[in-house]
C-alpha positions as CSV (number, residue, x, y, z in Angstrom):
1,X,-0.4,-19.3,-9.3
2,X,-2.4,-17.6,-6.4
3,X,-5.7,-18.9,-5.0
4,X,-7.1,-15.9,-6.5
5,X,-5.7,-16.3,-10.3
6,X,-8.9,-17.4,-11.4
7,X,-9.5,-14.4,-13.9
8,X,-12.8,-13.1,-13.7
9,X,-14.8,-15.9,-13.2
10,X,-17.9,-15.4,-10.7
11,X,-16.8,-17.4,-8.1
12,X,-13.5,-15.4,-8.1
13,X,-15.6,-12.0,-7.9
14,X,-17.4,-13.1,-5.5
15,X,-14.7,-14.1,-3.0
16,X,-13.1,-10.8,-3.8
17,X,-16.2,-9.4,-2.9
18,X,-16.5,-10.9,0.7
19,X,-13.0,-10.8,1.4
20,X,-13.2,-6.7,0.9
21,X,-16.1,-6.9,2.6
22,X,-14.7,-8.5,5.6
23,X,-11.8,-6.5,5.6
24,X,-14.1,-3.3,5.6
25,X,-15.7,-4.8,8.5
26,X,-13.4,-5.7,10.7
27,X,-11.3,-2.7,10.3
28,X,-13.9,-0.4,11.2
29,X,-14.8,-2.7,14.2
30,X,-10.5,-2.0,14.9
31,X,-11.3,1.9,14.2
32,X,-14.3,2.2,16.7
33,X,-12.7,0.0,19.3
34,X,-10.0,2.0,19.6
35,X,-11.8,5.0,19.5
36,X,-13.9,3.6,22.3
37,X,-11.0,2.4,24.7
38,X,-10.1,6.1,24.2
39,X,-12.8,6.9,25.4
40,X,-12.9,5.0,28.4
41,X,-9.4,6.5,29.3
42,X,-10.3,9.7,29.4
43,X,-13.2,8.7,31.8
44,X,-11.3,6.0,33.6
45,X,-13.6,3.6,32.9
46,X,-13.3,0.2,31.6
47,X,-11.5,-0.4,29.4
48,X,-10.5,-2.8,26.0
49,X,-8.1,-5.1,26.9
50,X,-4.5,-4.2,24.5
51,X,-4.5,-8.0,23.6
52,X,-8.2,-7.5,21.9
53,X,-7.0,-4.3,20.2
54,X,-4.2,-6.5,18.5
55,X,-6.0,-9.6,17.8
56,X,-8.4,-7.0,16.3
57,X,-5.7,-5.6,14.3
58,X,-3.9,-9.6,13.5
59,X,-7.2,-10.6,11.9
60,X,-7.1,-8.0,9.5
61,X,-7.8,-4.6,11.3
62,X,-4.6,-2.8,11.1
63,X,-5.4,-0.2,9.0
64,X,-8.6,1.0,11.2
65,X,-5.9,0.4,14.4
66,X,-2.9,3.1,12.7
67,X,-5.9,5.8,11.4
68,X,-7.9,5.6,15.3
69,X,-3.8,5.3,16.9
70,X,-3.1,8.7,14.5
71,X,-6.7,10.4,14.6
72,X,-7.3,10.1,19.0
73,X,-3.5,9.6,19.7
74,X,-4.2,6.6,21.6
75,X,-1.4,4.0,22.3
76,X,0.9,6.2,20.6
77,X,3.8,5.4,23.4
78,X,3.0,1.9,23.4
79,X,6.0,0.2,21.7
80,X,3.5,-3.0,21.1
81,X,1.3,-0.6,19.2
82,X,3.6,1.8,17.0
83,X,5.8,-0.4,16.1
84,X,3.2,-3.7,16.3
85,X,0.7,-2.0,14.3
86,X,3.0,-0.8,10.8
87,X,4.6,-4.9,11.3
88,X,1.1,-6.7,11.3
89,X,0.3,-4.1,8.5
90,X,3.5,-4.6,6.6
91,X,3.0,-8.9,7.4
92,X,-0.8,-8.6,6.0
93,X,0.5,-7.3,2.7
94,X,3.0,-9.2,2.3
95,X,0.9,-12.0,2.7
96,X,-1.8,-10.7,0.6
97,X,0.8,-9.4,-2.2
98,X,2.1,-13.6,-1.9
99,X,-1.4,-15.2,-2.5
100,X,-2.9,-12.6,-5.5
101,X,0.5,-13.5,-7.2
C-alpha cells in the first residue's frame, strides 16, 4: 500500500491538499523563471543559470519548464532541456503513479 492509501481521512486530504499545492507552486515558479531567462536573452542580460532551471524542474517543476520551453521557444536546442525535461517528467510520474499505488 502507498503512503497515500489512507482513504479519505483528513489527514490524507490534507496532504493531498499541500502536495498539489506545492506542486502548483513550484511549477509556476519553473514557468516564470523560464520565461524570465528568456527574457534576459533577448536583452543580453543576466541571466538564470541552466542548472537552476533543472533543479527547478527535478523538484517538481517540469510541467511549468515543457509549457514556458513550448510557449517562448527557449532551450528548445538544448539536448539537456528537450530531452531532460519529458525524462524528469516521465520519472516524476512514475514515481508518483509508484507511491498512490
Amino acid at each position: 500500500m502507498g503512503w497515500m492509501s489512507q482513504g479519505k481521512s483528513a489527514k490524507g486530504n490534507h496532504e493531498l491538499k499541500l502536495i498539489i499545492a506545492y506542486l502548483i507552486i513550484v511549477n509556476l515558479l519553473a514557468l516564470f523563471t523560464m520565461a524570465h531567462d528568456k527574457s534576459q536573452a533577448k536583452k543580453r542580460g543576466r541571466r538564470v543559470p541552466e542548472k537552476n532551471l533543472l533543479l527547478l524542474a527535478a523538484i517538481g517543476g517540469s510541467i511549468g519548464g515543457i509549457v514556458a520551453m513550448r510557449v517562448w521557444r527557449h532551450k528548445t536546442k538544448h539536448a539537456s532541456f528537450s530531452i531532460g525535461m519529458p525524462a524528469i517528467l516521465i520519472v516524476q510520474t512514475a514515481l508518483a503513479i509508484w507511491l498512490l499505488t
